[in-house]
C-alpha positions in Angstrom: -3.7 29.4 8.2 -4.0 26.2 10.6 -4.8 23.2 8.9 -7.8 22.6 11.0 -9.5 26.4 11.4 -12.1 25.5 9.3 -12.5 22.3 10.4 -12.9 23.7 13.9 -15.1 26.0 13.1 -17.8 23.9 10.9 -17.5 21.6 14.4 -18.2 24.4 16.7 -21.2 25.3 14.5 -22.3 21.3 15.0 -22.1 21.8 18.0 -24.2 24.6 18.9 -26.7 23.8 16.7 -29.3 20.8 16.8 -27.5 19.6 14.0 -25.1 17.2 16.1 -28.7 14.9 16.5 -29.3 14.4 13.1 -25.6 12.4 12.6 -27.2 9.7 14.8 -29.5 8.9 11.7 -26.8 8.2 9.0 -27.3 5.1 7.1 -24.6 2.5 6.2 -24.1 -0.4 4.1 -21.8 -3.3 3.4 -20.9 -5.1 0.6 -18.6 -7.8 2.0 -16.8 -10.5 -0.8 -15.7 -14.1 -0.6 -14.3 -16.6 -2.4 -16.1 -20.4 -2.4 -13.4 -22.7 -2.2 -13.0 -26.2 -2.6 -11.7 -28.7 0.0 -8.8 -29.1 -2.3 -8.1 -24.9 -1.6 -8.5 -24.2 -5.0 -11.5 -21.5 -6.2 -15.0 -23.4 -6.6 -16.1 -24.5 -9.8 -19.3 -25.5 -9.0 -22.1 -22.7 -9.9 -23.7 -20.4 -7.4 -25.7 -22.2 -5.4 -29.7 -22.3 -6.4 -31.0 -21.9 -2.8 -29.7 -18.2 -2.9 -31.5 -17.0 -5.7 -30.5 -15.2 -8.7 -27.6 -13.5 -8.9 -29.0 -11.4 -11.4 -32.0 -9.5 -9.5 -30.9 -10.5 -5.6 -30.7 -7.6 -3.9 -28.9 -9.0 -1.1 -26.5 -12.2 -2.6 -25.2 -11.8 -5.6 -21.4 -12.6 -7.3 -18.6 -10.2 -8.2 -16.1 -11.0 -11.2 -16.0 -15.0 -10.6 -19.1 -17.3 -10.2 -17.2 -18.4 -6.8 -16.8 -14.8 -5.8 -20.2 -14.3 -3.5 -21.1 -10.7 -2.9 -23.3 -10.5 0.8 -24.7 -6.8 0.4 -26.9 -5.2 3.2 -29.2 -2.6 2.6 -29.1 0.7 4.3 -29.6 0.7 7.7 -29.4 3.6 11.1 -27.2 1.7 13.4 -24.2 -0.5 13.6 -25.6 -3.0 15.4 -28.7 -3.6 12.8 -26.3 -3.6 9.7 -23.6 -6.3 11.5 -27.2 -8.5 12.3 -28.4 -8.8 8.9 -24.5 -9.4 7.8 -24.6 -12.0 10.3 -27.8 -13.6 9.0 -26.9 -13.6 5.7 -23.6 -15.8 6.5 -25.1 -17.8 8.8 -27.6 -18.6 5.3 -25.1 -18.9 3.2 -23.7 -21.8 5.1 -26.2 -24.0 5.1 -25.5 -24.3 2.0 -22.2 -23.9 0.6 -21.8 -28.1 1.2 -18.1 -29.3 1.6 -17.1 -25.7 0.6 -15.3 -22.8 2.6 -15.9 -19.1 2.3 -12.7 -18.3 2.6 -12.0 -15.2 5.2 -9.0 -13.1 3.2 -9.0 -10.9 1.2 -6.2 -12.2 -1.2 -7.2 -15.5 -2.4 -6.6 -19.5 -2.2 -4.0 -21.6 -4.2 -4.7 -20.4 -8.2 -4.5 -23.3 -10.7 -2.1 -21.7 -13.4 -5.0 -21.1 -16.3 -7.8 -18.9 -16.7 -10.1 -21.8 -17.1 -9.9 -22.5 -13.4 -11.4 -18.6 -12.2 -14.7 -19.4 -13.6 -16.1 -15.8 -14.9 -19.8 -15.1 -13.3 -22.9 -16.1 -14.8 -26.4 -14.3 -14.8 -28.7 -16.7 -16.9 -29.2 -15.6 -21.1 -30.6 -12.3 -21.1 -29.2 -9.3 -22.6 -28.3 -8.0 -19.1 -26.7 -11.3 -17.8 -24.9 -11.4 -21.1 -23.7 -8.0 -20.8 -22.4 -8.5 -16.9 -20.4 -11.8 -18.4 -18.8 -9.9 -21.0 -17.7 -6.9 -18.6 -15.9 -10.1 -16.4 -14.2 -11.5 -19.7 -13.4 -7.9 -20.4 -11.7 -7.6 -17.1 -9.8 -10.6 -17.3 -8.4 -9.6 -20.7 -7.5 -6.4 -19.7 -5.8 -7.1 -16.3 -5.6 -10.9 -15.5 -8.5 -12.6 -13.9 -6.2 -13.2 -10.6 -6.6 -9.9 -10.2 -10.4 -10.0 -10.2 -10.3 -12.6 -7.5 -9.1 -10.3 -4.3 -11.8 -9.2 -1.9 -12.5 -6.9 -0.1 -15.6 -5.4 2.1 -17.0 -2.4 1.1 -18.3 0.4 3.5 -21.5 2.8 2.1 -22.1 5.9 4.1 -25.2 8.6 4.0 -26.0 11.4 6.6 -29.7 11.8 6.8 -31.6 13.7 4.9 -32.6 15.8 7.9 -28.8 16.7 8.1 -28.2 18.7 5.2 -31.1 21.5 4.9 -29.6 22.3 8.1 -25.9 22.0 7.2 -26.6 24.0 4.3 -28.2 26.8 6.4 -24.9 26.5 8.5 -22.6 26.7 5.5 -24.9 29.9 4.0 -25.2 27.8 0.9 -27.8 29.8 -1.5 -27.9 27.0 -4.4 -30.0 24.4 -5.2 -29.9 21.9 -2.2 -29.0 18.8 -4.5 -26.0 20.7 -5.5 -25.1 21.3 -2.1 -25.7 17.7 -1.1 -23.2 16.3 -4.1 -20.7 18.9 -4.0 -20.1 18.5 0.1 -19.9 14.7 -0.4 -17.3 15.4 -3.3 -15.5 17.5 -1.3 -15.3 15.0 1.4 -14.4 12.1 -1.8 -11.2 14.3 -2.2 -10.3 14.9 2.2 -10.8 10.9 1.9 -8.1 10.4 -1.0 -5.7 13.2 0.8 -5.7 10.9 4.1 -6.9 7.4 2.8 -3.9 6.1 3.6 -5.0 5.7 7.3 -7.3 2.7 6.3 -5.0 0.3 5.1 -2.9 0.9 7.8 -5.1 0.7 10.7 -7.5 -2.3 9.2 -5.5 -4.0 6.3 -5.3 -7.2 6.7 -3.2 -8.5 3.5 0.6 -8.8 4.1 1.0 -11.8 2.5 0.0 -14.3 -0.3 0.2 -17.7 -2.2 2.9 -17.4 -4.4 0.3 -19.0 -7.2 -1.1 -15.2 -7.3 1.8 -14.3 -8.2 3.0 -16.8 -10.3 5.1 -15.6 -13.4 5.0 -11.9 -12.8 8.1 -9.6 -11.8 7.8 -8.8 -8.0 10.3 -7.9 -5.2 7.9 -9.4 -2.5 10.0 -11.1 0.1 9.7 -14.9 0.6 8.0 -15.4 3.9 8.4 -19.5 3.2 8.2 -22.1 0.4 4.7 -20.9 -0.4 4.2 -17.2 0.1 5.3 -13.9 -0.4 5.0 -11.2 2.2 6.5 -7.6 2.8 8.3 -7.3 5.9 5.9 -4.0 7.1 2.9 -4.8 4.8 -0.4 -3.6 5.7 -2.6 -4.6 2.6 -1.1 -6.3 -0.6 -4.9 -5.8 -2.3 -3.8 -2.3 -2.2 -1.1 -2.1 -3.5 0.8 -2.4 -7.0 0.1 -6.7 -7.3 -3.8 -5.3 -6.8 -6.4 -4.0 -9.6 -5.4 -1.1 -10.6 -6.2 1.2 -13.5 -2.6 2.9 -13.8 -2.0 -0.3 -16.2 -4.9 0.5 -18.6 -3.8 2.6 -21.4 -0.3 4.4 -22.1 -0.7 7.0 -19.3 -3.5 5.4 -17.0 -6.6 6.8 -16.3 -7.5 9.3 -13.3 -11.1 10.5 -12.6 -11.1 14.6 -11.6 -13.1 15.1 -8.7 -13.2 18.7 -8.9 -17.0 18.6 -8.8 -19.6 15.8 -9.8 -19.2 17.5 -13.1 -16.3 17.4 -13.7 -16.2 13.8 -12.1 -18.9 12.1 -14.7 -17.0 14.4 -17.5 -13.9 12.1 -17.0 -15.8 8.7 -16.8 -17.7 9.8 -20.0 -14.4 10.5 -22.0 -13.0 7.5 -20.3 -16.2 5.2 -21.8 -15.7 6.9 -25.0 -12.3 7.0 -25.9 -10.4 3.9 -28.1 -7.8 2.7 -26.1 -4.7 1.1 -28.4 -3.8 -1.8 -26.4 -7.7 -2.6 -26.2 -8.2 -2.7 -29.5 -5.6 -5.2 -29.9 -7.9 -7.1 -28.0 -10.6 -7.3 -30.6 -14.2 -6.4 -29.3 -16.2 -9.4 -31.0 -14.1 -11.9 -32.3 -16.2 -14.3 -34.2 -19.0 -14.7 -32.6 -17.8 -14.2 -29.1 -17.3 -10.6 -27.4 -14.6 -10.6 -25.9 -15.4 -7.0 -23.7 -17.8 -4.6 -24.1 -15.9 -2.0 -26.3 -11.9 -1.1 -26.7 -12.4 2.2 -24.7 -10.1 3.0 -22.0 -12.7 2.1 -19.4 -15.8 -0.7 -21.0 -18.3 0.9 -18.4 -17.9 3.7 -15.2 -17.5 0.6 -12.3 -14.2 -0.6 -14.3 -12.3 2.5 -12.8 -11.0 1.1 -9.8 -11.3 4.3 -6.9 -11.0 3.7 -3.5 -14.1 6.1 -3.0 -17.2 6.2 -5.0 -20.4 8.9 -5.2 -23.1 6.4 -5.7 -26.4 7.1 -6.8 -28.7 3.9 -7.1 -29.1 3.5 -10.6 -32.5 2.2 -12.1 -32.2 -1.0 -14.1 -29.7 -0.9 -16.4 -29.6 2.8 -16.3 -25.8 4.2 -16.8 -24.3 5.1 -13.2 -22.9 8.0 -14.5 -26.6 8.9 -16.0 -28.1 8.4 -12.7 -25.7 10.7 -10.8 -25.8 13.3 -13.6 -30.4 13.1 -13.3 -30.2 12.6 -9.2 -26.9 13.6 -7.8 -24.6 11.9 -5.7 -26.5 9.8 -2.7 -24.1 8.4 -0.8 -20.2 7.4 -0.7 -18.6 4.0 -1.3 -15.4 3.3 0.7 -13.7 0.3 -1.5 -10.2 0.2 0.9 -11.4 -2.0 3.3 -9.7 -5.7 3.7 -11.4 -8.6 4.7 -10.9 -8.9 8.5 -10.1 -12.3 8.7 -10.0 -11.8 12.5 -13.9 -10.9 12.4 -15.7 -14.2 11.2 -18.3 -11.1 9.2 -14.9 -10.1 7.8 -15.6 -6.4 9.2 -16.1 -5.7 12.8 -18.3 -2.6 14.9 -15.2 -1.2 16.1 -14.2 -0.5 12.5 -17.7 0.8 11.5 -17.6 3.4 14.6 -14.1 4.7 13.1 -15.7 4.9 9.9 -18.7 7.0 10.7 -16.2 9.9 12.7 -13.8 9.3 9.6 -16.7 10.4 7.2 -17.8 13.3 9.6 -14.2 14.2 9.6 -13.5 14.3 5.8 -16.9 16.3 4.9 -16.0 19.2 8.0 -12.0 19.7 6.6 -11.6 22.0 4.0 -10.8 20.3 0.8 -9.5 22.2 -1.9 -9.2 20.7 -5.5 -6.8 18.7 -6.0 -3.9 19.0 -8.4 -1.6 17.3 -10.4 1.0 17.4 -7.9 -0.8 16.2 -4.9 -2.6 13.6 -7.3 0.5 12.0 -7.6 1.1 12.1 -3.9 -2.0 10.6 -2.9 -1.0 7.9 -5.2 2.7 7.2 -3.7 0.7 7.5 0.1 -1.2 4.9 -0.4 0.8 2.8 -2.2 3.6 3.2 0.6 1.2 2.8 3.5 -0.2 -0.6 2.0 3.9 -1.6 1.3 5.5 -0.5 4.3 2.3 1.2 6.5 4.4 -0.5 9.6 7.8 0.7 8.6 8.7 3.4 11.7 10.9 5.3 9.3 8.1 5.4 6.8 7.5 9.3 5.5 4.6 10.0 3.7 4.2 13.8 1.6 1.9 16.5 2.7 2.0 20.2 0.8 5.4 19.0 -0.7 7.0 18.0 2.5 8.0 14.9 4.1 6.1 14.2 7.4 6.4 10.5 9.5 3.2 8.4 9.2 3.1 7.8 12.4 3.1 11.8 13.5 0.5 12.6 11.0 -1.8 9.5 12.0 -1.5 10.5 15.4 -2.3 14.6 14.3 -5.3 12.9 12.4 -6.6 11.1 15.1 -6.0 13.8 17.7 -8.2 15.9 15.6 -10.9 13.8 15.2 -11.9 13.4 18.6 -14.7 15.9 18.8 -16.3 14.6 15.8 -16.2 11.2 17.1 -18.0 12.5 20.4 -20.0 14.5 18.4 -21.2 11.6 16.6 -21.6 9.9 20.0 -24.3 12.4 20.7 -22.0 14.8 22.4 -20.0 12.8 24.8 -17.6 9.6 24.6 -19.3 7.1 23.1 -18.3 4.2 21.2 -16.8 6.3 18.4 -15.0 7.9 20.5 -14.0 4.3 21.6 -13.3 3.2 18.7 -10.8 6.2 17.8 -8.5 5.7 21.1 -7.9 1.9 20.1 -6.8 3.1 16.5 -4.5 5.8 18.4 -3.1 2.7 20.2 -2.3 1.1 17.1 -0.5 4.0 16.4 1.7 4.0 19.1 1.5 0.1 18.6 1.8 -0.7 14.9 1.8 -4.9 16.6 -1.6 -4.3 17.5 -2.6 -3.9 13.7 -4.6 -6.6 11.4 -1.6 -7.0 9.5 1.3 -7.7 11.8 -1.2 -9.8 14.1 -1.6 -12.0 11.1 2.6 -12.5 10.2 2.9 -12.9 14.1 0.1 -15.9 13.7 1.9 -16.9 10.8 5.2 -17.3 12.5 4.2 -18.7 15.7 2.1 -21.6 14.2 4.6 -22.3 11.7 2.2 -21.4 8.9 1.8 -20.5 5.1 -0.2 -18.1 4.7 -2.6 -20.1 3.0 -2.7 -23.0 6.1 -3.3 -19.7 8.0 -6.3 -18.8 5.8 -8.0 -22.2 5.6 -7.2 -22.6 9.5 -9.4 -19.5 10.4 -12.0 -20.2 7.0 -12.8 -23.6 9.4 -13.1 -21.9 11.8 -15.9 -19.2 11.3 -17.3 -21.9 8.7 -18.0 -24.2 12.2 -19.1 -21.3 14.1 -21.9 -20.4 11.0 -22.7 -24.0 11.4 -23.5 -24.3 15.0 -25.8 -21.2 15.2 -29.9 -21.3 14.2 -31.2 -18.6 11.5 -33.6 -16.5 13.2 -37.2 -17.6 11.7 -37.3 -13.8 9.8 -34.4 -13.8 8.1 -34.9 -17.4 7.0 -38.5 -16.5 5.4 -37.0 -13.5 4.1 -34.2 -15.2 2.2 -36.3 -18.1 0.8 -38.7 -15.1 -0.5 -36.2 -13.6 -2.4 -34.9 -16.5 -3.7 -38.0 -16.9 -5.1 -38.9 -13.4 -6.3 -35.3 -12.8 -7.8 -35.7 -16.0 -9.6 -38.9 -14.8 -10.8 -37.5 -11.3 -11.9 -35.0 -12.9 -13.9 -37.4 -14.8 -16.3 -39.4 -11.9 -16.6 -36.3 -10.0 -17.9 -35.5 -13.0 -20.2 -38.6 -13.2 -21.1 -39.2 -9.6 -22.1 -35.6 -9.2 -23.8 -37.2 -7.1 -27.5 -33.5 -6.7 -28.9 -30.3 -8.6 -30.2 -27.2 -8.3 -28.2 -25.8 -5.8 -30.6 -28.3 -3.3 -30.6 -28.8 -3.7 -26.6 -25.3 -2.4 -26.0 -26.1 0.2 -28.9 -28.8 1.3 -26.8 -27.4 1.2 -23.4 -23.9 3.0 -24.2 -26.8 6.1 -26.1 -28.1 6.7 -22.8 -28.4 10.1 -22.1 -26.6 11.2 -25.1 
């Protein structure tokens, strides 16, 4: 059978249907990271700043793993345009007050002082939940390194409307329960964007290269690009690749989340959170009167398995995100493979967005059967070889246990998705369908690509890549500068800096339990 019968068919029945309208209402979201550095390029030791609020309740500025590493989240909004605006606003915030300090504008980080002391782990304020965040970070850093904590990336959060899928399910005959329905389509599409994930880092990463202090003492067969950084020759994105986070290094034989259905899917986490892991354990949980992580299990909580898709369900406070998809289902997906696009001073650009949305559309219409072990381990060595050599022209990638060019498949992908990106257009060419012909010319072109336009900027300036990275951090850092914050968003922020700092006493205050016997209680959860 043709790969794309059904594919073609679900389309068609888009198509005739009034179905095609209701795409126009998806909601997205970003989460977008970056580092505060100081003017000596080394990671920012100074806390986060008061004037944005607490990173504890924010629900728009918050940190990742490091106190320097700011997290700039939007919330869910219909329309590129209105999701890049509030992006915008929140940068053009955040530097009016970051001082004499850069955000910096890659995803792989600035000169690392050897030492863990100089990757400060994040800080919520002394309540149980702050504690708890902290000692997930230290966790972390035991486990894998804190240099590994400090890449970022931007992260892409995608819903159809809820008028969509009564509609959809009609169209698919589904006779179930339409929260089923809903959760088992979007894992179905989780495991179409695994099978041809591969496409993002090649067409968007933006990571070739890095300081040689990330790598520091480790084994590597990076090239040297000059005296102060390491680079692949046809690199799309180091972050995701094997000097990245990755759980394969956890236990003995890694750990691998089944996506067979959202069963199946929390099943895995659960055993994951539950099961002693040797090498943890070596560790020590609390050691004195410090913990050191949360627990010696192969993963301390669900968000320490590193995927580069996520169902997401928004969990209530300090409700288990594994409890809340098991009570609600899954809500929307979480694309993690995005690089920061240091070209874009957002770090993510509408064009990319507009890809994204006919990439979704594409991965829920494909069939998608489960996937094996076989094909597990394919969409592993994809990946990994697209982020290592994406450029490569020779590069061969495996589909159904054959060998197949990148380049021919990306261009069979694209070809294919065409009437879903006019579809999400509205039914003619539109920018998705915009968007899709300038990813088919980086095909053709692999120069035009994040990554090799950054190792040509590199080259012809004479740069490291960390004079390259600074060079274009000053540069969207004095274009934030010059611009005025629109009187909403300013009046906004200052309100939730006040509210979230509010929020957090009150959950200080309120804190009825030791440490112990709040971790005792949040790890029962729905048990």
């Amino acid at each position: 059978m043709d790969l794309y019968t059904s594919y073609n068919k679900r389309l068609n029945g888009l198509t005739r249907t009034l179905l095609g309208s209701c795409l126009q209402d998806s909601l997205i979201g970003l989460e977008k990271e970056g580092l505060r550095v100081s003017p000596a390029g080394t990671i920012a030791v100074t806390p986060h700043p008061t004037a944005f609020g607490s990173a504890l309740t924010h629900p728009y500025l918050t940190t990742d793993f490091s106190e320097a590493l700011l997290e700039a989240i939007t919330p869910p909004l219909q329309g590129k345009q209105a999701v890049l605006a509030f992006l915008h606003s929140l940068h053009v915030f955040v530097h009016r007050h970051l001082g004499d300090e850069l955000l910096w504008a890659t995803s792989m980080p600035c000169i690392l002082v050897e030492g863990m002391g100089h990757i400060p782990l994040a800080r919520y304020g002394s309540s149980n939940a702050a504690r708890m965040m902290t000692v997930y970070r230290r966790g972390l850093g035991n486990r894998y390194g804190r240099r590994m904590q400090v890449i970022a990336g931007v992260h892409y959060n995608f819903s159809f409307s809820d008028a969509f899928w009564p509609l959809y399910r009609e169209l698919e005959g589904y006779k179930g329960e339409p929260g089923d329905f809903r959760s088992e389509a979007y894992m179905a599409s989780i495991r179409n964007l695994q099978r041809f994930g591969w496409l993002i880092p090649y067409l968007f990463g933006a990571s070739p290269a890095a300081c040689k202090t990330f790598v520091q003492d480790r084994d590597t067969d990076l090239e040297e690009f000059d005296r102060s950084t390491y680079y692949y020759p046809y690199a799309t994105s180091l972050r995701m690749g094997d000097i990245g986070y990755q759980n394969l290094k956890t236990c003995d034989a890694g750990m691998k989340a089944n996506y067979d259905s959202l069963d199946a899917y929390i099943r895995s986490l659960t055993w994951a959170i539950r099961t002693p892991c040797p090498n943890y354990e070596a560790i020590g949980v609390k050691v004195g009167e410090r913990y050191e992580q949360l627990n010696a299990n192969v993963l301390q909580i669900e968000n320490e398995y590193y995927s580069s898709v996520r169902p997401k369900q928004p969990p209530h406070w300090m409700e288990k995100p594994s409890l809340a998809l098991r009570r609600r289902g899954v809500r929307y997906l979480e694309l993690r493979s995005l690089d920061v696009n240091a070209f874009h001073p957002l770090g993510v650009a509408e064009e990319q967005l507009h890809f994204l949305d006919t990439f979704m559309l594409f991965c829920l219409l494909m069939e998608s059967p489960r996937i094996g072990t076989h094909e597990r381990k394919a969409i592993d060595k994809n990946l990994l070889s697209a982020a290592h050599r994406g450029r490569d022209p020779a590069l061969e990638l495996e589909r159904n246990g054959n060998s197949i060019r990148l380049r021919r498949w990306a261009e069979e992908l694209l070809n294919a998705m065409l009437p879903a990106a006019e579809l999400m257009d509205g039914g003619s060419s539109g920018p998705c369908a915009e968007s899709l012909r300038r990813q088919q010319e980086k095909i053709r072109d692999p120069g035009l690509t994040p990554s090799a336009r950054m190792l040509a900027e590199m080259r012809a300036n004479a740069e490291s890549f960390f004079d390259f990275a600074r060079r274009i951090s000053e540069r969207h850092r004095d274009r934030f500068r010059s611009l005025t914050l629109d009187t909403e968003y300013a009046a906004l922020f200052e309100r939730l800096n006040r509210e979230s700092r509010q929020r957090q006493r009150e959950v200080e205050e309120t804190d009825d339990l030791g440490f112990d016997a709040f971790l005792e209680r949040y790890f029962a959860q729905g048990e």
